[in-house]
Structure formats: structure tokens, C-alpha cells
C-alpha positions as CSV (number, residue, x, y, z in Angstrom):
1,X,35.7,14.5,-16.9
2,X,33.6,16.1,-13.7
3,X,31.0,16.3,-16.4
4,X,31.0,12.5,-17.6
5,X,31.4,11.6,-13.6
6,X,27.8,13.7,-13.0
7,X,26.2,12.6,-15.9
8,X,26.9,8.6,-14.5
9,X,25.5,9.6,-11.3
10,X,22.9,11.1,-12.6
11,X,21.8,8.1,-14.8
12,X,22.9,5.5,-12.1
13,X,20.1,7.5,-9.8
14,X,17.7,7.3,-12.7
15,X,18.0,3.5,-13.2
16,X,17.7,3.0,-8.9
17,X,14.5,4.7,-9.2
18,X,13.3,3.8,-12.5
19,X,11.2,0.8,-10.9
20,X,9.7,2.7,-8.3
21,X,8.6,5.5,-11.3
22,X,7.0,2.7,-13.0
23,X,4.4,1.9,-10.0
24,X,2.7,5.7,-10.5
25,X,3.1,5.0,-14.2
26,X,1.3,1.4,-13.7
27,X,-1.7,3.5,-11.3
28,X,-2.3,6.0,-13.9
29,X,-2.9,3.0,-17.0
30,X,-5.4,1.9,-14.1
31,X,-7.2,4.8,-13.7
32,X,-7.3,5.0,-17.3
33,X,-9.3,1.4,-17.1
34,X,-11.5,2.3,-14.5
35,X,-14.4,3.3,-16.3
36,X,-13.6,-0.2,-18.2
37,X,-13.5,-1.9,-15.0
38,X,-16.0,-0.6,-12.4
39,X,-18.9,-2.2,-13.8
40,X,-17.8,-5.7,-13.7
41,X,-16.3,-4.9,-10.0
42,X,-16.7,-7.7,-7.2
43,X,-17.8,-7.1,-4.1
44,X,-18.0,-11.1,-3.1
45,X,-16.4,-13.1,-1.7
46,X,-14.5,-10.2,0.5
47,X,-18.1,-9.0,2.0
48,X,-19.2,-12.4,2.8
49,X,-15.8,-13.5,4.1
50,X,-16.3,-10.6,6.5
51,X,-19.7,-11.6,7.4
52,X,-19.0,-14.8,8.0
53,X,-16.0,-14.0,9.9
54,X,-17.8,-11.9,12.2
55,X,-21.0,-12.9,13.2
56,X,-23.6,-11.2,10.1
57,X,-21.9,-8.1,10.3
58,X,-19.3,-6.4,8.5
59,X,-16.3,-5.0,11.4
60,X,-16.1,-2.1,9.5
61,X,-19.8,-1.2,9.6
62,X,-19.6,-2.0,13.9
63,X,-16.7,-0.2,14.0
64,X,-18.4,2.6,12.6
65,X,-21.5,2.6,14.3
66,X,-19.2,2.8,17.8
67,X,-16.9,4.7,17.6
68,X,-17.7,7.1,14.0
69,X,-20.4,10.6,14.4
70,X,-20.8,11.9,10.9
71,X,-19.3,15.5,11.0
72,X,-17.5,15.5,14.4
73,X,-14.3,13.8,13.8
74,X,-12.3,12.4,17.4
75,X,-8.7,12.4,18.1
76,X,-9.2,8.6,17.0
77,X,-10.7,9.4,13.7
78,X,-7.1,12.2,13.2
79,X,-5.2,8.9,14.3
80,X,-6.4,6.7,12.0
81,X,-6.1,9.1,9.0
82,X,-2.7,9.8,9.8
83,X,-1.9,6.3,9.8
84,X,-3.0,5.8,6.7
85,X,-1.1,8.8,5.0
86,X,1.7,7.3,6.1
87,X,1.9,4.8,3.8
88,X,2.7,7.5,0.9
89,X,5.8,8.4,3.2
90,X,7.0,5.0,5.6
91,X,7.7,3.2,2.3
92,X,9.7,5.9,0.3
93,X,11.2,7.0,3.1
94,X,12.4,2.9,4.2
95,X,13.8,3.0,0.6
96,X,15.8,6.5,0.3
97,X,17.8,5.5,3.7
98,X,18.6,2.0,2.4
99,X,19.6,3.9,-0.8
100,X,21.8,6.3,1.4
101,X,23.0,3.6,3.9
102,X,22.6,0.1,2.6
103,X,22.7,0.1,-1.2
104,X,22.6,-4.1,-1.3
105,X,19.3,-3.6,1.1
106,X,17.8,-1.2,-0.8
107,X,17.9,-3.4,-3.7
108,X,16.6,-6.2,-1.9
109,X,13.8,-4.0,-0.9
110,X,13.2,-2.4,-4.4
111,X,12.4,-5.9,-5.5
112,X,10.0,-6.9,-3.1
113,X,8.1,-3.7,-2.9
114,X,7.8,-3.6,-6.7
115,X,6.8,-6.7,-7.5
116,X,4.1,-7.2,-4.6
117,X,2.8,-3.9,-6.3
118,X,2.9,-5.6,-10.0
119,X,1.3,-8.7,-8.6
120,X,-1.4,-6.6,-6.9
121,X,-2.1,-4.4,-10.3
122,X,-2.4,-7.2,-12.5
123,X,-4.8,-8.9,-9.9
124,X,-7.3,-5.5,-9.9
125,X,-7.3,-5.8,-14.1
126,X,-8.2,-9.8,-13.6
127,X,-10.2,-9.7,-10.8
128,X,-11.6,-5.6,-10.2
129,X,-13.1,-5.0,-6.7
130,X,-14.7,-2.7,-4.7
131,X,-13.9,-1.6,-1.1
132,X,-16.7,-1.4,1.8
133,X,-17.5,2.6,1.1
134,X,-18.6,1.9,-2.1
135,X,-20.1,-1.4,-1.6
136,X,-22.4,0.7,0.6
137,X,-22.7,3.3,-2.1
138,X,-23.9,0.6,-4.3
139,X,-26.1,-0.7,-2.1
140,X,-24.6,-4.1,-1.2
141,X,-23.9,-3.7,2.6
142,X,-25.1,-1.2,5.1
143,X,-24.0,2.6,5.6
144,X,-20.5,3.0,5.6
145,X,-18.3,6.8,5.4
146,X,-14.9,6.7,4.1
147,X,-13.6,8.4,7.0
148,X,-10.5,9.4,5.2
149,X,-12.3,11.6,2.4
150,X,-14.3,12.9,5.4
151,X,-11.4,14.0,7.8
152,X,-10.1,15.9,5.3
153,X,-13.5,17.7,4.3
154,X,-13.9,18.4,7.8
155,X,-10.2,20.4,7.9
156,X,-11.4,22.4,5.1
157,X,-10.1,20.6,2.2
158,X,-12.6,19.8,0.1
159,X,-10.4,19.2,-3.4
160,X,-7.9,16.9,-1.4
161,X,-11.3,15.3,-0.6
162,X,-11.8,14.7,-3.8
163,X,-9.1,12.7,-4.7
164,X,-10.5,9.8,-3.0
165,X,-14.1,9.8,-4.1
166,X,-14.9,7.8,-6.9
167,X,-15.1,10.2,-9.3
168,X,-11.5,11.2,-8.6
169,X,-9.0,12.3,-11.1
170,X,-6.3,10.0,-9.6
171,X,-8.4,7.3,-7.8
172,X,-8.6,3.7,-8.8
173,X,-12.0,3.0,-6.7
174,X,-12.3,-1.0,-8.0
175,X,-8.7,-1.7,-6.9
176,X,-9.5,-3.3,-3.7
177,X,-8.1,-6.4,-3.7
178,X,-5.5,-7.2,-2.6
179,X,-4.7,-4.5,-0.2
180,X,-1.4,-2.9,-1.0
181,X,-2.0,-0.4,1.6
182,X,-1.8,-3.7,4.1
183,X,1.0,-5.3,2.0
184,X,3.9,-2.6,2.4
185,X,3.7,-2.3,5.9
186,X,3.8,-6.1,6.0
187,X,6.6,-6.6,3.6
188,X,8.3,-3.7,5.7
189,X,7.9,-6.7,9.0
190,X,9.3,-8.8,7.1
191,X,12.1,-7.2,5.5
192,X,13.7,-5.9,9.1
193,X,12.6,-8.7,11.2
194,X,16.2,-10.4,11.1
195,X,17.6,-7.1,10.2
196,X,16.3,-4.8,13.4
197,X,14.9,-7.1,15.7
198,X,15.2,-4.4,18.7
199,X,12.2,-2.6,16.5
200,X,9.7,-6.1,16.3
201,X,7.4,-4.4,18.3
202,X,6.9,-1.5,16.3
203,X,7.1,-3.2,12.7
204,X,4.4,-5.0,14.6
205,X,2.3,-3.0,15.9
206,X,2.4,-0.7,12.6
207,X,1.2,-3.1,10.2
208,X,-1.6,-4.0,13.1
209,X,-2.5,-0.6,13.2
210,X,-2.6,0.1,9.3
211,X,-4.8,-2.9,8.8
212,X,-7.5,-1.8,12.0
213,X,-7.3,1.7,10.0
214,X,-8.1,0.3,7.2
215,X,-11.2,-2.1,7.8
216,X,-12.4,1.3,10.1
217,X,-12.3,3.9,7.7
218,X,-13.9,1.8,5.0
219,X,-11.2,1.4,2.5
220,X,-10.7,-2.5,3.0
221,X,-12.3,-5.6,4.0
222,X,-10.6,-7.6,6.0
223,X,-10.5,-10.0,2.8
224,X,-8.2,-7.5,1.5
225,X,-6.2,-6.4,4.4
226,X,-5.7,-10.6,4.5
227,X,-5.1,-11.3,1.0
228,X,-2.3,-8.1,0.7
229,X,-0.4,-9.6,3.7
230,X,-0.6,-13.0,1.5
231,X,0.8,-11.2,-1.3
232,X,3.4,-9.9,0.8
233,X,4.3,-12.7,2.4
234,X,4.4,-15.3,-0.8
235,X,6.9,-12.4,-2.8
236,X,8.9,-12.3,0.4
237,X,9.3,-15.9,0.5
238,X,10.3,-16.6,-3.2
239,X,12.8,-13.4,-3.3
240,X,14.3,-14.9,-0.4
241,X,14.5,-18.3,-1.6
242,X,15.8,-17.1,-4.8
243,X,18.6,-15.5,-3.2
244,X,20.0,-18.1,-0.8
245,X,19.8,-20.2,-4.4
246,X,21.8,-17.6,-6.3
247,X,23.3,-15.4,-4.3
248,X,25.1,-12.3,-6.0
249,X,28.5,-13.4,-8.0
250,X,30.1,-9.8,-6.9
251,X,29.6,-7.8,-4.4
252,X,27.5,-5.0,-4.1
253,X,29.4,-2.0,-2.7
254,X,28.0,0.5,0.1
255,X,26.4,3.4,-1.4
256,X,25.0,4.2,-5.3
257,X,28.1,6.8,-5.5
258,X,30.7,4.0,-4.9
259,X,29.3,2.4,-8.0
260,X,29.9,4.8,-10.2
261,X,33.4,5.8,-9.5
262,X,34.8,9.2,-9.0
């Protein structure tokens, strides 16, 4: 019986994180594609938005003419690389304690992190784009570094490096737009806004500080940072909606364990 009782849990764990598997399965078909991809990759309209937007000249490439020296990394340039490896942690991490604490969140939360992802995949296979590091590599806007792939040279770690060049093993380099990087922490706003508002100003001033991270260290335009808060936003709204429509028939009990039984 002990046996039967582990081997529920086990699969009820399984089927809780199935979806979430399925996003790294989804970004490996991608890289698969890339080759496929890359030479039909857009660079317009996100460069011109950003031009347009700010006066002739991308923010990224002003931003990095201020405040970037090629080989001498600032405490600014370690800030902003943190905060963008925290988006492989803030997310999962969000999603284990609602798991733990607040199984009918985490749910809630598994839906709307999964399918902004979906809806972001399937637009890089319609629409494939590049971000500003290698739309300067290419030629189609002035010198940019990805600071990112640089920070991590300079600590002396030349294969993690590696991984975000273009040539990487694991990178998707025409998967630009929308920014999914900019979506989570945005879906994360919206998802505690009602539900912590004591911790506004941090959900705030995180997802501010991902997307100035982003546009300075040459990963996104702010075309993408934009449209990924768009994405976020639109998914947020018709989950929502959805469930004021057709709220659950039973209720969902505390913790995955309770589920299952003993």
C-alpha cells in the first residue's frame, strides 16, 4: 500500500511539472530550427521602433557608449548580469513555493507562465528575430557587446560564455521577439499584485530593472522588452477572465500531497 501511495505521489509530481518540462523540450525543437530560421531573421521594425523612439539612436547603443569599457567590467555591469540570471531562478523558484504553499496558485501560475512561453515560441518560428548584439554583428546598427557573454569571459569562464554566442549549443539567437525574459517578471507583477500588495514596489521595480538590463546589455530592444510585457499582460487578462467565467466546480485542496491521499 506505502508503495501504491509513493508511486501516486510520485506521478501526481510528474503531471505538476510535466508543463513546465515541456518549455526546455519546446527551446531545444528551436534550436534545432535555428539554422532554418536565422537567415530569414528580422531586425525591423524593433530597430526602427527604437530609433524612432529615441531620437536616431538605439538606447542600448547610448547606454553602452556611457556607461560600458570593453574589458573592465563595473559593479553596474555585475548588477546587471545578475539580474538577468535571475530569471532562470525568480520564476522556478515563484512556482516550487506556490507548489509547497498554495497548490490552487500555483496552478494559476503554471498556466500563465506556460502559455505566455508557448505564445512567445510559436511567434519566433512565425516571425524569427534578432536582438541588438547581433544586429550589430550583422551590420545593421552600430557596435554593440553582449555584456552578459562578456561578464562571464571576464570571470574566467569562457565555455559558460559560450552558451550565449550565436554559435551556442543551447542558444536560440533569432528568438528575440517577444521578450520572455521581460514577460515573466511582468506576469510575476501581475500575478501578486492583488495577492501581496505590501511587495508592489519590489514586483515593480524588478521587472523595471530586468527590462533596463535587458536593452543595456544588448539582448533586447525595447520593441521586445514592450511586446513581452504585451504578451504577458493579454495571457494574464484572458486566464483571468476565463476564471471569473468558470470558476473551478471543486475545490482545490492546499498542497499536491492532500491530493493524493495517504
Amino acid at each position: 500500500m506505502a508503495t501504491t501511495v509513493s508511486d501516486r505521489r510520485l506521478g501526481r509530481v510528474l503531471l505538476d511539472w510535466l508543463p513546465f518540462l515541456a518549455i526546455l523540450f519546446a527551446y531545444v525543437v528551436l534550436h534545432e530550427l535555428s539554422s532554418t530560421l536565422e537567415p530569414g531573421a528580422h531586425v525591423q521594425p524593433q530597430l526602427g521602433f527604437d530609433e524612432w523612439l529615441f531620437g536616431g539612436t538605439t538606447p542600448t547603443v547610448r547606454l553602452q557608449q556611457e556607461l560600458w569599457t570593453h574589458g573592465d567590467p563595473r559593479w553596474w555591469d555585475y548588477t546587471a548580469w545578475l539580474v538577468y540570471l535571475s530569471h532562470f531562478l525568480v520564476t522556478p523558484a515563484i512556482a516550487i513555493a506556490l507548489w509547497r504553499r498554495d497548490y490552487a496558485g500555483f496552478l494559476r501560475f503554471r498556466v500563465l507562465i506556460v502559455t505566455a512561453a508557448f505564445a512567445g515560441f510559436v511567434t519566433y518560428v512565425v516571425f524569427p528575430a534578432i536582438p541588438p548584439w547581433l544586429a550589430s554583428t550583422r551590420g545593421d546598427m552600430q557596435s554593440t557587446e553582449r555584456i552578459v557573454r562578456a561578464v562571464w569571459d571576464h570571470l574566467g569562464a569562457p565555455g559558460i560564455a559560450a552558451l550565449f554566442g550565436e554559435n551556442s549549443d543551447l542558444a536560440f539567437p533569432v528568438g528575440a521577439l517577444p521578450s520572455l525574459h521581460a514577460a515573466a517578471p511582468f506576469m510575476v507583477m501581475l500575478f501578486f499584485w492583488s495577492r501581496a500588495p505590501r511587495w508592489r514596489p519590489a514586483l515593480v521595480g524588478y521587472t523595471l530593472a530586468m527590462a533596463l538590463t535587458l536593452v543595456y546589455t544588448a539582448d533586447h530592444f525595447v520593441f521586445d522588452v514592450l511586446l513581452g510585457w504585451a504578451y504577458a499582460a493579454v495571457v494574464y487578462a484572458i486566464a483571468t477572465w476565463r476564471w471569473r467565467r468558470h470558476p473551478p466546480t471543486s475545490p482545490v485542496l492546499a498542497s499536491p500531497e492532500h491530493q493524493i491521499g495517504a
